[in-house]
N, C-alpha and C positions, 0 to 999 in steps of 0.2 A: 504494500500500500504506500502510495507516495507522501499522504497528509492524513493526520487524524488530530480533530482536534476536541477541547474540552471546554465547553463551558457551560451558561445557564441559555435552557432550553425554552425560550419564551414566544407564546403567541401574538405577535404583533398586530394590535388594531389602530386603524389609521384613520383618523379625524381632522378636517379643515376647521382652522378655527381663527378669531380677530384678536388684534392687539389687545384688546379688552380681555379678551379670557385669560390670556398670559396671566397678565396686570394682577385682575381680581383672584384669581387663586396664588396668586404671592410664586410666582415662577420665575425661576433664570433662563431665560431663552437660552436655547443650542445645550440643554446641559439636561441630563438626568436626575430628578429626583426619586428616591427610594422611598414606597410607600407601605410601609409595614401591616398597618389597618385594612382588611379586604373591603370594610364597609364603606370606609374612608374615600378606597379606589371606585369602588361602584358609584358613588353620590358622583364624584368627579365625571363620570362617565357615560351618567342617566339623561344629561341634557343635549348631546352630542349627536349629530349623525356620522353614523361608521361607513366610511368609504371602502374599504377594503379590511381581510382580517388575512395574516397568511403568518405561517411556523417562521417564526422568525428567532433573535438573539443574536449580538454580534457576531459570534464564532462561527453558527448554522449561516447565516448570508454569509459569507465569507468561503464556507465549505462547499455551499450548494454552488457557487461561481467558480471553485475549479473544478468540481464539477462538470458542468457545462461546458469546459475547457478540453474537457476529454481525459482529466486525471482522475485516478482508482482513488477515493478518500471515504472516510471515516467520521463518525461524529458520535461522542457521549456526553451525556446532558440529561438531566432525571425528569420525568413527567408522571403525574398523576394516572391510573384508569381510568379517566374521564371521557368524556366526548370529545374535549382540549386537545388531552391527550394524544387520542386516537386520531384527530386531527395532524396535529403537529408529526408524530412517526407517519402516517403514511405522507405524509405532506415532502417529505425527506425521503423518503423510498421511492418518490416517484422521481425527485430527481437524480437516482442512483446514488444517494449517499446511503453506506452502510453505519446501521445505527446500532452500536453497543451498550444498548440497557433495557431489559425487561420490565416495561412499566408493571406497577402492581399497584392497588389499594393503598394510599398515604393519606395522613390527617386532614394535608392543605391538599387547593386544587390544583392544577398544573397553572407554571407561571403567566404572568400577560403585561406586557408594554403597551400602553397607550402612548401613539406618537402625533401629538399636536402639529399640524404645519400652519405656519401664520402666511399670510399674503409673501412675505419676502422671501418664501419657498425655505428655509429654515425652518430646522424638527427639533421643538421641545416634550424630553419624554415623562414619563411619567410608568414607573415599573412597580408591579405588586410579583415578588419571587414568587411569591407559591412554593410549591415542595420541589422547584428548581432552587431555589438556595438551601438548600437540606442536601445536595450533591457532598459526597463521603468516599473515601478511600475504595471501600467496599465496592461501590459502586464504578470503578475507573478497571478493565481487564491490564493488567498489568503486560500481557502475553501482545495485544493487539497494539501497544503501546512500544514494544520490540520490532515488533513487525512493520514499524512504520519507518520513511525517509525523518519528518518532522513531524514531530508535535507542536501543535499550534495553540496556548493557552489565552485569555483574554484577563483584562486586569480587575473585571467586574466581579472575580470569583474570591477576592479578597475583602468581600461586605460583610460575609458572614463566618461565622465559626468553621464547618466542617466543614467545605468549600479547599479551606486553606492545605487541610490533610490532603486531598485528592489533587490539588495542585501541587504538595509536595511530591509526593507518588510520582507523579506523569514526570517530573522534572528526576525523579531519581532514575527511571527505566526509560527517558528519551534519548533516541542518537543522537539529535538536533531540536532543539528548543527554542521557537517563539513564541513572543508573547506584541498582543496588543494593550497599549495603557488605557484604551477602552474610551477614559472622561478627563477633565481637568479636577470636577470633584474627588473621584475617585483617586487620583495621583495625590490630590491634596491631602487625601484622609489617611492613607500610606505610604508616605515619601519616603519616609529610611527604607521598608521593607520595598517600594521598586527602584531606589536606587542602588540596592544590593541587587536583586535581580539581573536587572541592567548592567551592571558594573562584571557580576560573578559567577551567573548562574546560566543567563540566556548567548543563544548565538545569534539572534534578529532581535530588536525592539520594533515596532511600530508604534508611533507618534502624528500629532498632530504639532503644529508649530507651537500654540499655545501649550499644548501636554507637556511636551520634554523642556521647555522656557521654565516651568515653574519647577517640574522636578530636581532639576538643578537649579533653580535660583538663578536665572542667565538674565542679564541684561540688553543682551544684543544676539542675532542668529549666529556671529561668529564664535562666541564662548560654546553655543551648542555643537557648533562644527567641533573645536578645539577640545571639548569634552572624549566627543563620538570617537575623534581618533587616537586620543590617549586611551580610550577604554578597548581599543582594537577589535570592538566586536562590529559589525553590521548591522548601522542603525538607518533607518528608514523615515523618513520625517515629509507631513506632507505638508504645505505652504498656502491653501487657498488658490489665489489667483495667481500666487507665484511660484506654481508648479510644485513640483516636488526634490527632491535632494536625498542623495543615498552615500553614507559617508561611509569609506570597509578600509582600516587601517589608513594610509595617509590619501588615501585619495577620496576625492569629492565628485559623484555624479549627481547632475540636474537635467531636469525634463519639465519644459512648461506645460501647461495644460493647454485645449485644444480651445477655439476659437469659435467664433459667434454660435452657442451652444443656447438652445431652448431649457432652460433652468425650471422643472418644474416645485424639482423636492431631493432636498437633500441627505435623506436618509439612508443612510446604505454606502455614502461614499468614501468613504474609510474602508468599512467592509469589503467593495470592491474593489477596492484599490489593493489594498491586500493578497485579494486572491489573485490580479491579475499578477504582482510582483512575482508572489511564488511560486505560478504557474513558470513565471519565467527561470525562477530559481530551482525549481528540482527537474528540470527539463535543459538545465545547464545554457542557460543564455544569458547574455552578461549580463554585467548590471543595469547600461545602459537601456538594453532592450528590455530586460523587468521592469524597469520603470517606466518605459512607453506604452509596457502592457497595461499596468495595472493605472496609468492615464487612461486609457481607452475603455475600460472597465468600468473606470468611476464618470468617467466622461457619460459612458450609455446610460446608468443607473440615474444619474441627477436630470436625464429628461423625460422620467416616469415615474409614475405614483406608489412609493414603495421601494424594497429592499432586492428584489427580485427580478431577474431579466426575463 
């Protein structure tokens, strides 16, 4: 198997909504909030029309696009017996991702991501884990995690407790280990532990410009450059409108993003970008050309509605 990866296994429902909704539920645009309360998430949720619902979670859009790509990959991620559930795995089956975990009967129900888009095509989320943040060691095959090129973990699995065991795990039994920093919040709530990460542990990071600025405390892109190559590992960093940069021991590749492009929604494009890199990465194409991949990746995914090509 070329990619397996691990994260929280969430159904993503997608709502259009106005600067006011931001505002009045007290949100940070572009940023994920963690919503512990089920009741809490359903009020949020009851005034809304739902545009679309599809199996989603950073790591799963990311997997399901190499997927697509024509790579053999893998995905573990715990879900409910529900109807969610049973959603979400065949939902993943049918894009020929093999899924390592037998749902069974759990307390919570299977997780859900509400993704806010406001007119300026930016996705503010809104995530209730479900019995995806209950993801545990137990739950992670150790043997399929051998059997893989990379492991692909995401940085959202360090919210909760048992989460952290199962990402230890994957990282003790991977040949190659990446990880996405997922949020800004998320980096904030654990910077020592993904500066060590980053620093000791992984072979890729994935980053956004603003993620890896504050993980290190950088004042300017160049201390992030100057970071990435004193840590010698292959760091991945994406820029917005100013393309992306992939910094691997002393050298610096950049790739701008594409042109006059119908911007519907922004969700997904990290995730896409991603997979299109590492399609280029275990299929041994430079760096150069992984980064034009996973531009065109993330390029397709932001002129449609959703996570999903």
């Amino acid at each position: 198997m070329k990619i397996l990866r691990i994260g929280n296994a969430i159904v993503d429902v997608i709502c259009k909504v106005d600067e006011n909704f931001i505002k009045e539920n007290e949100l940070t645009k572009s940023t994920m909030k963690l919503i512990f309360d089920e009741n809490e998430f359903k009020k949020l949720l009851s005034n809304l029309k739902i545009e679309k619902t599809v199996s989603g979670g950073s790591v799963a859009n990311s997997i399901v696009g190499l997927s697509q790509l024509g790579n053999k990959v893998g995905f573990v991620g715990k879900v409910n017996d529900d109807e969610l559930g049973s959603k979400y795995e065949d939902g993943l089956k049918k894009e020929n991702v093999e899924y390592f975990y037998s749902k069974k009967k759990e307390k919570l129900p299977t997780g859900t991501c509400l993704i806010l888009i406001t007119p300026d095509s930016e996705r503010t989320m809104c995530t209730f884990l479900g019995t995806a943040g209950k993801i545990n060691e137990n739950d992670v095959d150790s043997n399929a995690i051998k059997n893989s090129e990379i492991t692909l973990l995401e940085g959202y699995l360090w919210d909760e407790g048992d989460p952290k065991k199962a990402f230890e795990k994957a990282i003790k039994y991977s040949n190659k280990t990446a990880m996405s920093l997922s949020d800004l919040f998320c980096v904030e709530r654990h910077k020592p532990h993904f500066l060590d990460l980053v620093k000791n542990k992984l072979d890729i990071t994935f980053a956004n410009e603003q993620e890896i600025t504050s993980l290190i405390d950088a004042k300017s892109f160049d201390e992030v450059v100057s970071f990435s190559k004193e840590s010698g590992k292959l760091i991945v960093v994406t820029r917005g409108e100013k393309g992306a940069v992939a910094i691997k021991e002393n050298e610096t590749f950049e790739c701008d993003v594409l042109k006059d492009l119908k911007i519907v929604d922004l969700t997904g494009a990290g995730d896409l970008f991603a997979s299109g890199f590492l399609h280029g990465y275990v299929n041994k194409l430079s760096v150069e050309e992984s980064l034009k991949k996973g531009t065109e990746m993330s390029s397709k995914i932001i002129q449609q509605i959703g996570a999903r090509l």
